[in-house]
N, C-alpha and C positions, 0 to 999 in steps of 0.2 A: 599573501597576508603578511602585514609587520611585524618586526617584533612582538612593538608594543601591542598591538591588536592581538597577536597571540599569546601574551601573558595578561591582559583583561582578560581573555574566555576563560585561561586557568585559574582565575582567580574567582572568577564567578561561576565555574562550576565545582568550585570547593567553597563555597561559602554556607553556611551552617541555616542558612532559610529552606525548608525542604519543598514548600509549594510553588512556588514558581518556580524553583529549578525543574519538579517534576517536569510541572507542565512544560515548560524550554525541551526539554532532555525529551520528553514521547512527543514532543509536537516535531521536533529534529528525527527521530528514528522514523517515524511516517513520511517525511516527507523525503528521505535520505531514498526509500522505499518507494514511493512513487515516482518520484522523479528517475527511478532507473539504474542511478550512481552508485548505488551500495553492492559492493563485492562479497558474494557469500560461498564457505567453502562448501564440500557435502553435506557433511552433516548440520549446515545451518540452514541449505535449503530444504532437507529432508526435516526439520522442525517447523523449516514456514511452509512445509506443506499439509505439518498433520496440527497445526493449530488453526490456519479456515477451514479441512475439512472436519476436526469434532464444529465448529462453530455451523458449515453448511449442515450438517446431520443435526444437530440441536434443532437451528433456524429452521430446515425445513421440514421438522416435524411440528414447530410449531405454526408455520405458514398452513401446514397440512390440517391443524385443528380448528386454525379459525377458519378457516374455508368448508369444514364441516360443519362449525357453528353456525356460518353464513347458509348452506345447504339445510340445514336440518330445520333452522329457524324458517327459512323460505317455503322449507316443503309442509309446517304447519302452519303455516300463513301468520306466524307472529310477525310483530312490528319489524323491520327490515333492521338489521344489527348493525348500524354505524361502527360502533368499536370493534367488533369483530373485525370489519374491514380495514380500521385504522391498525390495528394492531398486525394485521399481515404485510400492510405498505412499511408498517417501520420494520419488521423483521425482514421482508423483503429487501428495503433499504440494505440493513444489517449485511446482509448476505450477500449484495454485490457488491458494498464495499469490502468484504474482505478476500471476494473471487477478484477483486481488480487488484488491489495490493502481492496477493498468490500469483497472479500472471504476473507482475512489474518485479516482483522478487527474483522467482523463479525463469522468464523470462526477460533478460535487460533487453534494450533497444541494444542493435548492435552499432558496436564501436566502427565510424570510418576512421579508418588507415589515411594517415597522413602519407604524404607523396614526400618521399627523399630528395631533396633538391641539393644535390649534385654536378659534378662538372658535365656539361653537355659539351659534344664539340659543335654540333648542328645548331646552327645559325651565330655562331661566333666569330666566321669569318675565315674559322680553319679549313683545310681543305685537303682531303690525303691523295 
């Protein structure tokens, strides 16, 4: 990055507009996160672990109620609960996405080791 490329970014991440900077600033921490890059020490992975799981314990106790919605409606033969079901897909949704972000945090893709290129004498011609 340039200079100047890197004194725009500090200039627009101090500029006194709060909404789009938000959204730049959490759309950057997600993706910093998905993508694997982000270095986190203990106790930063030990917070991205207990913020998906309060969110999987919320999520799936509400996954757990509409599906009794869906059940209980079915077992008196009322009209079949569309929203019941929509409502479990998006918390479902909810809840892989944040068990995929907990895996990418917590576990990075691992880094290949670059190969030290060094003096070889093998195939230079030398000969002991």
């Amino acid at each position: 990055m340039s200079q100047q490329k890197w004194e725009r970014d500090v200039l627009n991440r101090q500029r006194n507009i709060v909404f789009p900077d938000t959204n730049l600033n959490e759309g950057r921490f997600y993706r910093n996160i998905a993508s694997g890059k982000a270095v986190f020490s203990r106790g930063q992975k030990i917070s991205l672990l207990i913020v998906p799981m309060y969110f999987l314990i919320i999520l799936s106790a509400g996954i757990a109620g509409a599906i009794s919605q869906v059940l209980y409606k079915h077992k008196h033969n009322a009209r079949f609960p569309s929203e019941d079901v929509w409502i479990c897909f998006y918390l479902l949704a909810w809840m892989l996405f944040w068990t995929f972000l907990a895996l990418k945090g917590l576990f990075p893709p691992s880094q290949r080791r670059k190969r030290r290129k060094g003096y070889s004498a093998i195939g230079q011609g030398i000969n002991e």
